[in-house]
C-alpha positions as CSV (number, residue, x, y, z in Angstrom):
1,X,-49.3,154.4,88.8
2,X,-46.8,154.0,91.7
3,X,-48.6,150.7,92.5
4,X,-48.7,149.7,88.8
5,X,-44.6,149.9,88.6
6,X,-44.6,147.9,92.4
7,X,-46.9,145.0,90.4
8,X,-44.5,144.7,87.5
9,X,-41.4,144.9,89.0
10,X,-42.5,141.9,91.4
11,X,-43.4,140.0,88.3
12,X,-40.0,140.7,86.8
13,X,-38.8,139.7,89.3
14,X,-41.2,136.6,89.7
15,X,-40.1,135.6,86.0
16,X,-36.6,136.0,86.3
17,X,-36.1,133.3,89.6
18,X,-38.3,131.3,87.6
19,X,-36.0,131.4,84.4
20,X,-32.8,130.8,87.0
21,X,-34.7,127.8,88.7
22,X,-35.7,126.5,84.8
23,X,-31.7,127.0,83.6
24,X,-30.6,125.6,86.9
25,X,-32.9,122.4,86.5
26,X,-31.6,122.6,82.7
27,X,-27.8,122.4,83.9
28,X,-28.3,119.4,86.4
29,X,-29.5,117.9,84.1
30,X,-26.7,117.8,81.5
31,X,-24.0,117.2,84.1
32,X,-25.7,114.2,83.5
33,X,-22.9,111.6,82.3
34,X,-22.9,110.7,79.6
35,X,-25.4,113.4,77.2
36,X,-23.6,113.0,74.1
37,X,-21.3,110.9,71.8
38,X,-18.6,109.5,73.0
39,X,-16.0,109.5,70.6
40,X,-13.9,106.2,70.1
41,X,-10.5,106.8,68.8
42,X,-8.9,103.7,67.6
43,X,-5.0,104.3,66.7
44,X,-5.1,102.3,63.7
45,X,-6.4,101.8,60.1
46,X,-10.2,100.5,59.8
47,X,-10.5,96.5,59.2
48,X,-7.8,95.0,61.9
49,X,-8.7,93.1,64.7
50,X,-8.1,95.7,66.6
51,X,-10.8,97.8,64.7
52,X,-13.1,95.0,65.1
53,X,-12.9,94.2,68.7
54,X,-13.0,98.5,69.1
55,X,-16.4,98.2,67.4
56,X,-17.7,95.1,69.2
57,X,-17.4,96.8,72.3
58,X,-19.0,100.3,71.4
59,X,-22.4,98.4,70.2
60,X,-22.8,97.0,73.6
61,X,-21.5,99.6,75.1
62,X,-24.3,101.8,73.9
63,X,-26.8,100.0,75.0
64,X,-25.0,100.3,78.6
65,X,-24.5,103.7,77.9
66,X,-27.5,105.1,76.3
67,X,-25.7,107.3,73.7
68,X,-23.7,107.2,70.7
69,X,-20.5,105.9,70.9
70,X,-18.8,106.1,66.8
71,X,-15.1,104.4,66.1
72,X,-13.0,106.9,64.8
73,X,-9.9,105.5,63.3
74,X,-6.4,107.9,63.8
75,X,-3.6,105.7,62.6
76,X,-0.3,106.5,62.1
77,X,3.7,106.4,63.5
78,X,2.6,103.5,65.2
79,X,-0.5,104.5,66.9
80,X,1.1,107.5,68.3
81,X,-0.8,110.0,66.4
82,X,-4.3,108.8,67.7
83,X,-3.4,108.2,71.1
84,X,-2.0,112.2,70.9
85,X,-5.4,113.3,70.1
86,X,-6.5,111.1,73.2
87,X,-4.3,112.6,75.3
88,X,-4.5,116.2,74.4
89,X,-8.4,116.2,74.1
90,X,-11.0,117.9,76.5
91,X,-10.9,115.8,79.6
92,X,-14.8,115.5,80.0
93,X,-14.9,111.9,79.1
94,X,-16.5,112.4,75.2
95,X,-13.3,111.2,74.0
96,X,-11.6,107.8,74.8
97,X,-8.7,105.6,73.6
98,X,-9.2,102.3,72.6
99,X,-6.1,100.0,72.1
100,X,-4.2,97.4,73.1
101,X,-0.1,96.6,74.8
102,X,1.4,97.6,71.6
103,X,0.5,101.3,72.9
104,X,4.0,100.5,75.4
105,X,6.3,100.4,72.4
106,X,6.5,103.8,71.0
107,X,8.0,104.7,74.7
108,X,10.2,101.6,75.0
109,X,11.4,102.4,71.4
110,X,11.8,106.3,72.2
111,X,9.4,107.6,69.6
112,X,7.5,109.5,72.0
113,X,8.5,110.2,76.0
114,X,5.1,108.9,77.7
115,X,4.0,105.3,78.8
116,X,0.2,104.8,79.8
117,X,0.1,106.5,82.8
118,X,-0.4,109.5,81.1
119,X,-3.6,108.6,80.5
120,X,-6.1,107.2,82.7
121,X,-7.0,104.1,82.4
122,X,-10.9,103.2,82.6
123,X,-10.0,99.5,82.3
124,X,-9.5,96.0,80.3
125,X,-12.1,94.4,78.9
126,X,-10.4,91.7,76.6
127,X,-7.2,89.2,76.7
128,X,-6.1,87.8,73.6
129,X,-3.7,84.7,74.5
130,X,-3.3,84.1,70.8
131,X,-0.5,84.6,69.4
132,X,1.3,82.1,68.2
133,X,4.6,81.3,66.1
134,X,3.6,79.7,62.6
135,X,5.9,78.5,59.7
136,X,4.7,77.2,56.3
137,X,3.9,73.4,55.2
138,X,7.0,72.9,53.3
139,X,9.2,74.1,56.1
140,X,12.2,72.5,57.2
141,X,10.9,72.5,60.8
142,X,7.3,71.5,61.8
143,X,7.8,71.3,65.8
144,X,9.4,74.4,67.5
145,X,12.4,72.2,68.8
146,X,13.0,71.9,65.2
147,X,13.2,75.3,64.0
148,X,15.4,76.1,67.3
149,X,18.4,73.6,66.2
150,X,17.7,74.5,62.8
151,X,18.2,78.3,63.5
152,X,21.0,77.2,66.0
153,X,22.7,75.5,62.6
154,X,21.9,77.9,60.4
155,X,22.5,81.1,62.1
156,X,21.0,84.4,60.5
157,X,19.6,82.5,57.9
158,X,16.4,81.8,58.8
159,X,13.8,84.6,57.9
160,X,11.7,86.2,60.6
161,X,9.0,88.1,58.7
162,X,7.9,91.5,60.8
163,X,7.5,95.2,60.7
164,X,9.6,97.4,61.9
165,X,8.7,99.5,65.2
166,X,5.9,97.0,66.0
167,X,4.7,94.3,68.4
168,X,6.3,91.9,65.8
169,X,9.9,92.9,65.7
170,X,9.8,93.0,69.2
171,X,8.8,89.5,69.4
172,X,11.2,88.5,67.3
173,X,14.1,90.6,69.1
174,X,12.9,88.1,72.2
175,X,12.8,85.1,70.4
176,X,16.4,85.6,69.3
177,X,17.4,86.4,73.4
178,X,15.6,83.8,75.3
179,X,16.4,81.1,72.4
180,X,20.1,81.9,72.5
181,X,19.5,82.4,68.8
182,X,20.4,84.5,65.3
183,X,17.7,85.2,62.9
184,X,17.1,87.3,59.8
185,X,14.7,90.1,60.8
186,X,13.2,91.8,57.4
187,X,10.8,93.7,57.5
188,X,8.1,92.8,55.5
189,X,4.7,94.8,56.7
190,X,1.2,94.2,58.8
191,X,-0.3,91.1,59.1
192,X,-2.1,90.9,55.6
193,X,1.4,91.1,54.1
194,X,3.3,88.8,56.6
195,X,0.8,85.7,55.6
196,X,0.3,86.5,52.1
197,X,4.5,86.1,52.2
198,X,4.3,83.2,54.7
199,X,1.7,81.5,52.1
200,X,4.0,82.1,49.3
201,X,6.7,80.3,51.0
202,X,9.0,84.0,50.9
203,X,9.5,84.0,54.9
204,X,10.1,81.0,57.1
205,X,8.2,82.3,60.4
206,X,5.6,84.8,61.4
207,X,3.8,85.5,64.5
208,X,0.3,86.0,64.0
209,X,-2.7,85.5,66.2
210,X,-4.6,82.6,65.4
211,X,-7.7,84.2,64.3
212,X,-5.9,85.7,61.3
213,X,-4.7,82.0,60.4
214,X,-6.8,79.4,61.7
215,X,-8.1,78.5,58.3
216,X,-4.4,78.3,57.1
217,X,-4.2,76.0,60.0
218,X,-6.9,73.8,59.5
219,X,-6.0,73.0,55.3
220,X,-2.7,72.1,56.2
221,X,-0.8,75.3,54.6
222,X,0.6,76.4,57.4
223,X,2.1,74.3,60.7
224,X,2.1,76.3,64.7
225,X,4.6,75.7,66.3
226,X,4.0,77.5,69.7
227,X,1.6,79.3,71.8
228,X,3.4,82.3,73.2
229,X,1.3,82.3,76.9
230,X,1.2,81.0,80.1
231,X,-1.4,78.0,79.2
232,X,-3.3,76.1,76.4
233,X,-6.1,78.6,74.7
234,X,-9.0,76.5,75.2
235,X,-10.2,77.8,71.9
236,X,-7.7,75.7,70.0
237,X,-5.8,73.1,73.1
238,X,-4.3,71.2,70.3
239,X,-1.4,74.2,70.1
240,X,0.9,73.9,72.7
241,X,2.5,76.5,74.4
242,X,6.4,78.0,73.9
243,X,6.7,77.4,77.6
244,X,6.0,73.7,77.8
245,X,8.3,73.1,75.3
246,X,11.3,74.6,77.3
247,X,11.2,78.7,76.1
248,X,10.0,80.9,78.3
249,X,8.6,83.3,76.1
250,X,4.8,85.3,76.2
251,X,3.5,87.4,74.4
252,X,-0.7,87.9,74.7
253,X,-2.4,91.5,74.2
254,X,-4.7,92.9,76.4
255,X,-6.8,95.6,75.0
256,X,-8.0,99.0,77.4
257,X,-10.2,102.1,77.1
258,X,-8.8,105.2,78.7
259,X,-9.3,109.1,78.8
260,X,-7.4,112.5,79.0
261,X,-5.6,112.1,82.5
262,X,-7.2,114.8,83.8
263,X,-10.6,112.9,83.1
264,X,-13.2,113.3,87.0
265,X,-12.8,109.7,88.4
266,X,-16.8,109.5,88.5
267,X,-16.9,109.9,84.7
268,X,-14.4,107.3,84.1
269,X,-16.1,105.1,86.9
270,X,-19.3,105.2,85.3
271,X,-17.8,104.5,82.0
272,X,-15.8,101.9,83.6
273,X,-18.8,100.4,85.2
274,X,-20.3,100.1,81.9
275,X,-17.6,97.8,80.7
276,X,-17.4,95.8,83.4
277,X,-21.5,95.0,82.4
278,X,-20.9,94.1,78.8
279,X,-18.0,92.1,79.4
280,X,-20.8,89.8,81.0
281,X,-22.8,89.8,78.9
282,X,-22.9,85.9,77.4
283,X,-23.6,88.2,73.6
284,X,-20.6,89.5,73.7
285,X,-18.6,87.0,75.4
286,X,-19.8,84.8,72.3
287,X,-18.7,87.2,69.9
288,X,-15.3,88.1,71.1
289,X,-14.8,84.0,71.4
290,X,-16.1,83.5,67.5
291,X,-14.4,86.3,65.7
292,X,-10.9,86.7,67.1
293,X,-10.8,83.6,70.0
294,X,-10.6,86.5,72.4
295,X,-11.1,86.2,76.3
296,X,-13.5,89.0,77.4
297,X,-11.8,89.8,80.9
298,X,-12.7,92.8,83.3
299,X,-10.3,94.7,85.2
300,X,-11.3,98.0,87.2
301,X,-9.1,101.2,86.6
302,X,-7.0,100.1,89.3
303,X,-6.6,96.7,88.3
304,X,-5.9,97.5,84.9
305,X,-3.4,100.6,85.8
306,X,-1.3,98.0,88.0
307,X,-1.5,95.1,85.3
308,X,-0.3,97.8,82.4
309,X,2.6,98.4,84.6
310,X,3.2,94.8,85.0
311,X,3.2,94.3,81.0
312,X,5.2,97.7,80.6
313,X,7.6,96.3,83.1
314,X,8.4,93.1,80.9
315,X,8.3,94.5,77.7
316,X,11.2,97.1,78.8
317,X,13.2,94.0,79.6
318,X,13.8,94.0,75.8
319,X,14.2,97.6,75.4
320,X,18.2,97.1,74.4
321,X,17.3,95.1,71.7
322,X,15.1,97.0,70.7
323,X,16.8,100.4,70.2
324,X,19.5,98.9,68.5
325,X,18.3,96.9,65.5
């Protein structure tokens, strides 16, 4: 009997290491990264450009990835409320923030107290040097030394068409500064509403990127007057640049994936890593290029983290302006 209990308390024993060693093996396993869905938020309403280009990049990211990776749009108070949820989530890497430079304004405007670096950044994967300054056919300008002596004539008369709080009204604070100029900031919405006014002659200038117009551009129906980057978009070289025309003015996105700042640097590395293969990829290079003109770029966490700063650096150049209109 004694020898009996000896027999089944060794295979007790025997069964429970085994169990351990199975669970073990089970847990190694899922530190595997990624296992699961990672969740995409996007910080603004579905249909956008930036909704599109958030989308483009999870498809092939999936493949890189082997798991789900669904968009998940949060907008609202200018993007603040999805990149909250970013910042507040789990920091285990199943939830990241895609968006773009307009995530600096809500600091520089002092609706929240946080710039970027309260995230961390995984890195860039896309440039858009498209945005561009466009009036309407029947303008009285159709070069951009035009509209600046008109404007300089016809101070606070000529109507900038933007939304408040946004990208837009802070490129139209700068266009005001570095012109020397006085214009007529209204407020009139997103970009759906700013070319549907521009189209009906009810606002004399927009900026818009040239995806959202080209067709506008290519009947006739609407005339651009400047590229705000550095260089010619090879895209569409017949647009000349703000800057060779004598105003030193750029304004380009560049859109980013980050996670919780207390994210493990392997997790976003690997994620990161990911990126940096399907922004070489000639598929998606292709697409980015046909449906918004955009320039697939990589930059590493570091790279990008420095280059944010860079951008954050210039845009708070404005931050005066900004605050008080």
């Amino acid at each position: 009997m004694k020898k009996m209990t000896v027999k089944r308390a060794a295979a007790a024993v025997l069964a429970l290491t085994m169990a351990a060693a199975a669970m073990t093996g089970c847990g190694k396993k899922e530190e595997v990264y990624p296992s699961d869905a990672i969740q995409m938020i996007v910080p603004v309403k579905a249909g956008g450009d930036t909704d599109a280009n958030a989308r483009l990049l999870a498809q092939y990211m999936e493949k890189e990835l082997n798991v789900s990776i669904p968009v998940v749009n949060v907008a609202g108070s200018s993007g603040t409320v999805g990149m909250e949820q970013v910042k507040s989530a789990e920091p285990d890497g199943y939830t990241c923030l895609f968006f773009h430079t307009e995530a600096m304004l809500p600091e520089i405007s002092d609706l929240i107290d946080y710039q970027l670096d309260a995230f961390k950044m995984a890195g860039v994967c896309l440039q858009a040097n498209t945005t561009l300054l466009v009036t309407h056919k029947d303008s009285a300008f159709k070069t951009l030394p035009e509209f600046l002596d008109y404007a300089k004539a016809n101070s606070g008369k000529v109507e900038f068409g933007m939304a408040v709080g946004g990208y837009p009204q802070l490129v139209g604070l700068a266009l005001e500064k570095e012109a020397g100029i006085d214009l007529n900031l209204v407020d009139i919405g997103g970009n759906a509403d700013k070319i549907a006014a521009l189209a009906g002659h009810n606002t004399d200038i927009i900026n818009v990127e040239y995806a959202l117009v080209k067709d506008y551009l290519a009947t006739g129906e609407f005339v651009a007057l400047a590229l705000l980057s550095d260089e010619r978009n090879d895209l569409f070289s017949d647009i000349p640049t703000a800057k060779e025309q004598g105003l030193d003015l750029e304004f380009g996105k560049f859109f980013f994936a980050a996670f919780p700042k207390d994210t493990p640097d392997e997790i976003v590395n690997t994620f990161s890593a990911a990126m940096e293969k399907v922004v070489s990829n000639e598929e998606f290079v292709k697409a980015a290029q046909d449906s918004y003109a955009l320039t697939p770029v990589y930059m590493n966490p570091e790279e990008a983290t420095k280059y944010a700063q860079e951008v954050y650096e210039n845009l708070n150049s404005y931050k005066e302006l900004f605050t008080a209109k």
